[in-house]
VEXKE-830800 format. One record per residue: x, y, z of N, C-alpha, C in turn; chain; residue number from 1; residue in three letters. Coordinates in nm, 3 decimals, always signed. Each point is the difference from the previous one (the first is absolute). Layout:
+---------+---------+---------+---------+---------+---------+---------+---------+---------+------+-----+------+
!     n.X !     n.Y !     n.Z !    ca.X !    ca.Y !    ca.Z !     c.X !     c.Y !     c.Z ! unit ! pos ! code !
+---------+---------+---------+---------+---------+---------+---------+---------+---------+------+-----+------+
!       X !       Y !       Z !       X !       Y !       Z !       X !       Y !       Z !    A ! NUM !  ALA !
...
+---------+---------+---------+---------+---------+---------+---------+---------+---------+------+-----+------+
This chain:
+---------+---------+---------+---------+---------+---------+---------+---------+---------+------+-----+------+
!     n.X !     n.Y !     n.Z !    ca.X !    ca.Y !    ca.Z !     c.X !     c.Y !     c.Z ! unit ! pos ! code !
+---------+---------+---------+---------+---------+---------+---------+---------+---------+------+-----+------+
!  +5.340 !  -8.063 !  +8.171 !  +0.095 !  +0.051 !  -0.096 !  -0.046 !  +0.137 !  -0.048 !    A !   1 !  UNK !
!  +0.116 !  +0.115 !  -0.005 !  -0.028 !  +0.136 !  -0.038 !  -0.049 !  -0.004 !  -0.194 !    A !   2 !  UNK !
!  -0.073 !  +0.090 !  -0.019 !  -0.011 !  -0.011 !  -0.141 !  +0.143 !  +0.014 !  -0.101 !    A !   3 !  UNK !
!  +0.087 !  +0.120 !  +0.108 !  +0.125 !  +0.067 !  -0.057 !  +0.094 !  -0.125 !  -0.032 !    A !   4 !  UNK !
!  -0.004 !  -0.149 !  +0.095 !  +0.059 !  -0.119 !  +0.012 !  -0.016 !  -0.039 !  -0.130 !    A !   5 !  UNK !
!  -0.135 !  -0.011 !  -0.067 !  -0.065 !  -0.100 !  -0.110 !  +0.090 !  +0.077 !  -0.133 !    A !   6 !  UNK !
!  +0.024 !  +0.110 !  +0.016 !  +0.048 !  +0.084 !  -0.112 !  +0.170 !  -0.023 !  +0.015 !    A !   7 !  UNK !
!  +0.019 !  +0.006 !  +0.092 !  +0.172 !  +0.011 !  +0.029 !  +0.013 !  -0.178 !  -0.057 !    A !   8 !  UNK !
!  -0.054 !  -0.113 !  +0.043 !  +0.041 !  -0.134 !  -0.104 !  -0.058 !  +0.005 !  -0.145 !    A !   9 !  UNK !
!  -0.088 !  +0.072 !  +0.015 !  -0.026 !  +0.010 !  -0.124 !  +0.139 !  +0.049 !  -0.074 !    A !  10 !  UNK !
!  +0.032 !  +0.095 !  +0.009 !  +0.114 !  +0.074 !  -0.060 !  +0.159 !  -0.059 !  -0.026 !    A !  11 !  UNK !
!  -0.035 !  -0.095 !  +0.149 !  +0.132 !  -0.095 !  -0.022 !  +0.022 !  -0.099 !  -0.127 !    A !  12 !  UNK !
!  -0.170 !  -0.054 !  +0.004 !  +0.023 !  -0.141 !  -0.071 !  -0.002 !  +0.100 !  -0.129 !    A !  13 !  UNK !
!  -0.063 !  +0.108 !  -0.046 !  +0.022 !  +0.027 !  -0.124 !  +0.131 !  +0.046 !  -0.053 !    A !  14 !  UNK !
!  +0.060 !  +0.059 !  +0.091 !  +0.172 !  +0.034 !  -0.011 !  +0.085 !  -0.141 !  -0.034 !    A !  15 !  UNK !
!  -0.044 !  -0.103 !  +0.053 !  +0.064 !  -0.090 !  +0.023 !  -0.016 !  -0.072 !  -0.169 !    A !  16 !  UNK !
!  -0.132 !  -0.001 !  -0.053 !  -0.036 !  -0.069 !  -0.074 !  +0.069 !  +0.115 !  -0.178 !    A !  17 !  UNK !
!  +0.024 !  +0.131 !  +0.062 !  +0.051 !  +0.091 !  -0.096 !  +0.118 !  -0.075 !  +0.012 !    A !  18 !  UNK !
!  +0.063 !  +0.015 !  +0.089 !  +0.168 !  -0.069 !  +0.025 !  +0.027 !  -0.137 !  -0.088 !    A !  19 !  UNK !
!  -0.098 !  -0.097 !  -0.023 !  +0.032 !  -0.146 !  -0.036 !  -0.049 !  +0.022 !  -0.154 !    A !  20 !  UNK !
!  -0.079 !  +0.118 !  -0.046 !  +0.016 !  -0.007 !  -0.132 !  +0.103 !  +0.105 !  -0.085 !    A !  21 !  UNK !
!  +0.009 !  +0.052 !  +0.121 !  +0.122 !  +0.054 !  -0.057 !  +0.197 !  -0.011 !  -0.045 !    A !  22 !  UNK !
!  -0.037 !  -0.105 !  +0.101 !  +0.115 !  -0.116 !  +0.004 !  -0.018 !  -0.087 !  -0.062 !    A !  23 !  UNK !
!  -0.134 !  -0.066 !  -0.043 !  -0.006 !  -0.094 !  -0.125 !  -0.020 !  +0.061 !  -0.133 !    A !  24 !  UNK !
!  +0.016 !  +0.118 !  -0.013 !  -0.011 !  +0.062 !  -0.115 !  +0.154 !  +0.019 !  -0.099 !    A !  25 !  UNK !
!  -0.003 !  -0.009 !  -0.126 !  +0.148 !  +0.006 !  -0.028 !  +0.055 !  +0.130 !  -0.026 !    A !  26 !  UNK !
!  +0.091 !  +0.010 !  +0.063 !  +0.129 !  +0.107 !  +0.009 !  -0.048 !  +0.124 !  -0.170 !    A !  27 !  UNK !
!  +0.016 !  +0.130 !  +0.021 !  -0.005 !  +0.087 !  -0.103 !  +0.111 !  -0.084 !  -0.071 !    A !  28 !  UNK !
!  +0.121 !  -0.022 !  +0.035 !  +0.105 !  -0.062 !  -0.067 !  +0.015 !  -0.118 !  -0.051 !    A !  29 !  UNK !
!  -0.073 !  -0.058 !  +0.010 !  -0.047 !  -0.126 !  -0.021 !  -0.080 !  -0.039 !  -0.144 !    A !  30 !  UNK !
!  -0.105 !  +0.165 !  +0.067 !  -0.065 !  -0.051 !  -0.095 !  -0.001 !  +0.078 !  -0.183 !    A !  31 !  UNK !
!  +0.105 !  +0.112 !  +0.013 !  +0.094 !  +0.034 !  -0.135 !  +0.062 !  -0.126 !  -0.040 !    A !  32 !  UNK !
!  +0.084 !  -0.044 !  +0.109 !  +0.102 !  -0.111 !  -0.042 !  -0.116 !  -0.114 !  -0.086 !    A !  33 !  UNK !
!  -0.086 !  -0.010 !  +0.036 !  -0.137 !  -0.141 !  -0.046 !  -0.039 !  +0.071 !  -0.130 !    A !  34 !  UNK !
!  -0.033 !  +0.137 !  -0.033 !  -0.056 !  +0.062 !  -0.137 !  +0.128 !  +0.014 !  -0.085 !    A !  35 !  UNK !
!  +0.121 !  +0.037 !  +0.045 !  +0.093 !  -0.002 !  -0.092 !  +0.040 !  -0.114 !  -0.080 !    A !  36 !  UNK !
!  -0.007 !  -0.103 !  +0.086 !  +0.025 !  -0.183 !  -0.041 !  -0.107 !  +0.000 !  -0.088 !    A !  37 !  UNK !
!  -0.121 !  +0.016 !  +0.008 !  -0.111 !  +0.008 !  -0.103 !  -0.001 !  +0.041 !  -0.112 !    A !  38 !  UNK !
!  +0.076 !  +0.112 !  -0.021 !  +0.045 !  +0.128 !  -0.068 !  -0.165 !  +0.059 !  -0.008 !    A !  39 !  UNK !
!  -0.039 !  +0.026 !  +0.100 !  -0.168 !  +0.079 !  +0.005 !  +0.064 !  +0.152 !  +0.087 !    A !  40 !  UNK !
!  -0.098 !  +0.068 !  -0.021 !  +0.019 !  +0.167 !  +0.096 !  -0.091 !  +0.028 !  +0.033 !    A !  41 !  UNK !
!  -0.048 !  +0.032 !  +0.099 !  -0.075 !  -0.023 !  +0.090 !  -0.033 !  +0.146 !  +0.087 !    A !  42 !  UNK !
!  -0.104 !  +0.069 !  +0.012 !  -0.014 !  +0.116 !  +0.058 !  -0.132 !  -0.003 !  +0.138 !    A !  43 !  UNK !
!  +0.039 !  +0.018 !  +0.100 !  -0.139 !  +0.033 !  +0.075 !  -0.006 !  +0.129 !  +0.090 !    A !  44 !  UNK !
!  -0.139 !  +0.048 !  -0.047 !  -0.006 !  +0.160 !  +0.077 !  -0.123 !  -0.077 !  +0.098 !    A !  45 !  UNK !
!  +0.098 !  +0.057 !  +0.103 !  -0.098 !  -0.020 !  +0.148 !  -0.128 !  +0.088 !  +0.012 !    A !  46 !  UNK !
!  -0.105 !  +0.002 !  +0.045 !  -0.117 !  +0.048 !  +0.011 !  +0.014 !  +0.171 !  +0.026 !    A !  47 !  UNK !
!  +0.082 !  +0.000 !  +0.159 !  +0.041 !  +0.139 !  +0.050 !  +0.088 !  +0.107 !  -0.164 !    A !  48 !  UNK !
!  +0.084 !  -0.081 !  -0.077 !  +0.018 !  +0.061 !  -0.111 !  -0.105 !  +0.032 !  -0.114 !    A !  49 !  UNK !
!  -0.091 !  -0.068 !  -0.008 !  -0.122 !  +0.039 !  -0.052 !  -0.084 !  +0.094 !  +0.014 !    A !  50 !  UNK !
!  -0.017 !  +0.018 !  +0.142 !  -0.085 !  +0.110 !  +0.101 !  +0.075 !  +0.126 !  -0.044 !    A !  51 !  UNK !
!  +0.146 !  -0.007 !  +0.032 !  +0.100 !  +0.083 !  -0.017 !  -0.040 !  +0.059 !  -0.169 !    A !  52 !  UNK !
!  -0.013 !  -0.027 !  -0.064 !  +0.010 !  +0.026 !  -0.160 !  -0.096 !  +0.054 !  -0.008 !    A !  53 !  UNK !
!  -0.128 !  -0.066 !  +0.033 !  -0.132 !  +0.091 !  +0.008 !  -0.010 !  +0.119 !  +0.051 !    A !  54 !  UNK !
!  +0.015 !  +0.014 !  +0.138 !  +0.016 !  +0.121 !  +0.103 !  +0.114 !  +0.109 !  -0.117 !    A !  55 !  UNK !
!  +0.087 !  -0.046 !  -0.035 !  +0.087 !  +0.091 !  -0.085 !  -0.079 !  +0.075 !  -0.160 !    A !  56 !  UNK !
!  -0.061 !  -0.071 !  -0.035 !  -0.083 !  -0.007 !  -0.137 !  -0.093 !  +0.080 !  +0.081 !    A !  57 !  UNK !
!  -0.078 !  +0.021 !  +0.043 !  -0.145 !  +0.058 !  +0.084 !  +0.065 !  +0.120 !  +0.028 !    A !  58 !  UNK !
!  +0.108 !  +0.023 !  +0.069 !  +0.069 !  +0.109 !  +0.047 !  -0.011 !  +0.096 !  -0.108 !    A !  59 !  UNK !
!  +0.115 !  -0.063 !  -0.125 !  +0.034 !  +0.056 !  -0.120 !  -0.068 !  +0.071 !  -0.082 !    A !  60 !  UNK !
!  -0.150 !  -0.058 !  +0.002 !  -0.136 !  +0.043 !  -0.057 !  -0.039 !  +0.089 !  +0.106 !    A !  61 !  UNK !
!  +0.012 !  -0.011 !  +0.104 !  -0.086 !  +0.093 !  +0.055 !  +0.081 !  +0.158 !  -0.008 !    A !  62 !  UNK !
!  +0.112 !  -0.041 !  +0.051 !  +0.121 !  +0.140 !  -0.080 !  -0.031 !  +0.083 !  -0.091 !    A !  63 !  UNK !
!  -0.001 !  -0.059 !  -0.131 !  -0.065 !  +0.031 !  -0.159 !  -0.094 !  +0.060 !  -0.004 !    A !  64 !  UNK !
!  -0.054 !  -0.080 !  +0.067 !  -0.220 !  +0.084 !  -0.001 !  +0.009 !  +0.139 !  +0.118 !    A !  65 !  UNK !
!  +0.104 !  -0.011 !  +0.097 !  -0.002 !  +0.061 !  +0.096 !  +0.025 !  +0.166 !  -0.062 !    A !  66 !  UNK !
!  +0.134 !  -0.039 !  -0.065 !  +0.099 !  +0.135 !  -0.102 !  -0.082 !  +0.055 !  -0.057 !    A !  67 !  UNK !
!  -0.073 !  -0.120 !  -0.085 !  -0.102 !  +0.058 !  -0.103 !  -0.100 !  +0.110 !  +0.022 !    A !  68 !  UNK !
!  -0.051 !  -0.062 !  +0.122 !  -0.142 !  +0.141 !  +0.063 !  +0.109 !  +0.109 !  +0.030 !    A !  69 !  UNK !
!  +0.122 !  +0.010 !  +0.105 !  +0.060 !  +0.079 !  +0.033 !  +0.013 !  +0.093 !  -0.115 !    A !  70 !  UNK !
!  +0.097 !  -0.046 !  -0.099 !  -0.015 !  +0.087 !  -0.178 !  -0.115 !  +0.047 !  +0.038 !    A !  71 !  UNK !
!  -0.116 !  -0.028 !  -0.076 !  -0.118 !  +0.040 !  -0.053 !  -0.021 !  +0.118 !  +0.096 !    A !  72 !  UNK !
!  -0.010 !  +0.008 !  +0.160 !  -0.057 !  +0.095 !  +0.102 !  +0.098 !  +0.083 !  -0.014 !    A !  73 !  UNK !
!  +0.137 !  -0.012 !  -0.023 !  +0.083 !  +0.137 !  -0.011 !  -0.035 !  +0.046 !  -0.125 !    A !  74 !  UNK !
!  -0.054 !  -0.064 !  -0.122 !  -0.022 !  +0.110 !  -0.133 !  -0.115 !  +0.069 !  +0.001 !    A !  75 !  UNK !
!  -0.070 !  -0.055 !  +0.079 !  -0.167 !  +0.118 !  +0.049 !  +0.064 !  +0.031 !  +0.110 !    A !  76 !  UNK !
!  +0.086 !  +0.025 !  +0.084 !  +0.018 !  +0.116 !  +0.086 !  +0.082 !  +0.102 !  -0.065 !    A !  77 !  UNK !
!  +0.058 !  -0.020 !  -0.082 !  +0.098 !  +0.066 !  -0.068 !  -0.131 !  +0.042 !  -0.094 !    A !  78 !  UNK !
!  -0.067 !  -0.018 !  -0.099 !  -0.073 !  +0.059 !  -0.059 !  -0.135 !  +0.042 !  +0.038 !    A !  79 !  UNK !
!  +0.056 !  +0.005 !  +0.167 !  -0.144 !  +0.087 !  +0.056 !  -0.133 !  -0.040 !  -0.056 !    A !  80 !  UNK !
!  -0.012 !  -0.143 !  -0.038 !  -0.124 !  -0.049 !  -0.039 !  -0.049 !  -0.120 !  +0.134 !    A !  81 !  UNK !
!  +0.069 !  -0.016 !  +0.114 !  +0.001 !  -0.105 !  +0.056 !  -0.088 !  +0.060 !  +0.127 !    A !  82 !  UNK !
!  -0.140 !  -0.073 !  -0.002 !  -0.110 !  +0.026 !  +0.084 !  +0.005 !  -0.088 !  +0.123 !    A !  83 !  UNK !
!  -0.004 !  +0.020 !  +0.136 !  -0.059 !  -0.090 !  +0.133 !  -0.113 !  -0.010 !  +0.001 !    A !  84 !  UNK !
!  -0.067 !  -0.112 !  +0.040 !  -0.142 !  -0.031 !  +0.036 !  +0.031 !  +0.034 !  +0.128 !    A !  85 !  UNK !
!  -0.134 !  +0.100 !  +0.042 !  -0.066 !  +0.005 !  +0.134 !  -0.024 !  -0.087 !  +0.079 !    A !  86 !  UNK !
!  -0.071 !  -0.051 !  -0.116 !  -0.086 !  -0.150 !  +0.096 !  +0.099 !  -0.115 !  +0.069 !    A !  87 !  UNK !
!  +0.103 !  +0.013 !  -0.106 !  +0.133 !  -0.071 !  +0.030 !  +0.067 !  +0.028 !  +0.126 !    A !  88 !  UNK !
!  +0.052 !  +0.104 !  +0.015 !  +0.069 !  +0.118 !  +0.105 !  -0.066 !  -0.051 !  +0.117 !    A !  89 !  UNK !
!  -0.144 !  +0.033 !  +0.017 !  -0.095 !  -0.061 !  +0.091 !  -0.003 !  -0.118 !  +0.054 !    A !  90 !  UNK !
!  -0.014 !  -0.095 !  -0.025 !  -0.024 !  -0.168 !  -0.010 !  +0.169 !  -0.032 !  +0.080 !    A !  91 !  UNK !
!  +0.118 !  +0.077 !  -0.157 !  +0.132 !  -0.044 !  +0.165 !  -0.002 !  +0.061 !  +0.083 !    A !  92 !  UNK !
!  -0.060 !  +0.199 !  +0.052 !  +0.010 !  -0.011 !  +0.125 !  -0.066 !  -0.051 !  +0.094 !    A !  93 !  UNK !
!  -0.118 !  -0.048 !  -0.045 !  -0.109 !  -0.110 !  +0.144 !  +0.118 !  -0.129 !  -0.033 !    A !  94 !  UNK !
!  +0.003 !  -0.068 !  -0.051 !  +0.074 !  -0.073 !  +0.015 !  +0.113 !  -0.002 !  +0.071 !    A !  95 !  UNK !
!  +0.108 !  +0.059 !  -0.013 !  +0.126 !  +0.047 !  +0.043 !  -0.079 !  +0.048 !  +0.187 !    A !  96 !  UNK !
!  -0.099 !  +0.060 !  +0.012 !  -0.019 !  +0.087 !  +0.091 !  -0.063 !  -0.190 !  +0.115 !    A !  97 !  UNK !
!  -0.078 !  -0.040 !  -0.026 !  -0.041 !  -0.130 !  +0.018 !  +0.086 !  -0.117 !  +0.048 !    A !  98 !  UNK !
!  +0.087 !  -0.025 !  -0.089 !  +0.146 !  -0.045 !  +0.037 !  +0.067 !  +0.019 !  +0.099 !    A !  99 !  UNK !
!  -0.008 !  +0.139 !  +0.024 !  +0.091 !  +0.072 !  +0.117 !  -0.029 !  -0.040 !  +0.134 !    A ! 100 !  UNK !
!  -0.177 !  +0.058 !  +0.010 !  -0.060 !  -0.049 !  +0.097 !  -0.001 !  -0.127 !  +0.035 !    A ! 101 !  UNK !
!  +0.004 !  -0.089 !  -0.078 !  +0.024 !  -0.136 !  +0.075 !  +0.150 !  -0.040 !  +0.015 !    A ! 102 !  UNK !
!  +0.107 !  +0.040 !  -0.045 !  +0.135 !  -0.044 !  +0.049 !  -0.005 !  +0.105 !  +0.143 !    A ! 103 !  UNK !
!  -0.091 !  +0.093 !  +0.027 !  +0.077 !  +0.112 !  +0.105 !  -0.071 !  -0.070 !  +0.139 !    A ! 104 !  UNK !
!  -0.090 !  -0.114 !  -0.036 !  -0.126 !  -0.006 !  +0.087 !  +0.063 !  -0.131 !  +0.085 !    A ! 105 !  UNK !
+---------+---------+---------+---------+---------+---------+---------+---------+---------+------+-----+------+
């Protein structure tokens, strides 16, 4: 037996076993119709909506903080008080220069 075999039933029986709980699971409609009879309300945020909220929040902040330096470096270029490090300048071009050489190689 190929290894690729062991994976391809694998995949079946788990499809298969997604299929039978998903068919024994009750209907979205079903299951309003079951909380309304209750008179309960009922909310669920799926995981991927969670991730989603975070990734959006992280974004949002990083935006903010992002603007923020942006401001600050245009009011020292504008007031001709805004200094480059050498050492800085240096370090990204070996870097940058380093980089190159290995994507060109």
């Amino acid at each position: 037996m190929k290894i690729s075999d062991i994976f391809k039933s694998r995949n079946v029986d788990q499809s298969a076993q997604s299929l039978k709980s998903r068919e024994n699971a009750p209907r979205p409609e079903e299951q309003v119709e079951q909380a309304s009879r209750s008179g309960q309300d009922s909310v669920s945020i799926s995981p991927l909506a969670r991730q989603l909220a975070q990734v959006k929040r992280i974004v949002a902040e990083d935006d903010l903080a992002r603007s923020d330096r942006v401001a600050e470096l245009r009011e020292q270029v504008q007031a001709g008080t805004y200094e480059v490090s050498s050492l800085d300048v240096a370090k990204s071009v070996v870097s940058f220069a380093r980089d190159s050489e290995f994507e060109g190689a």
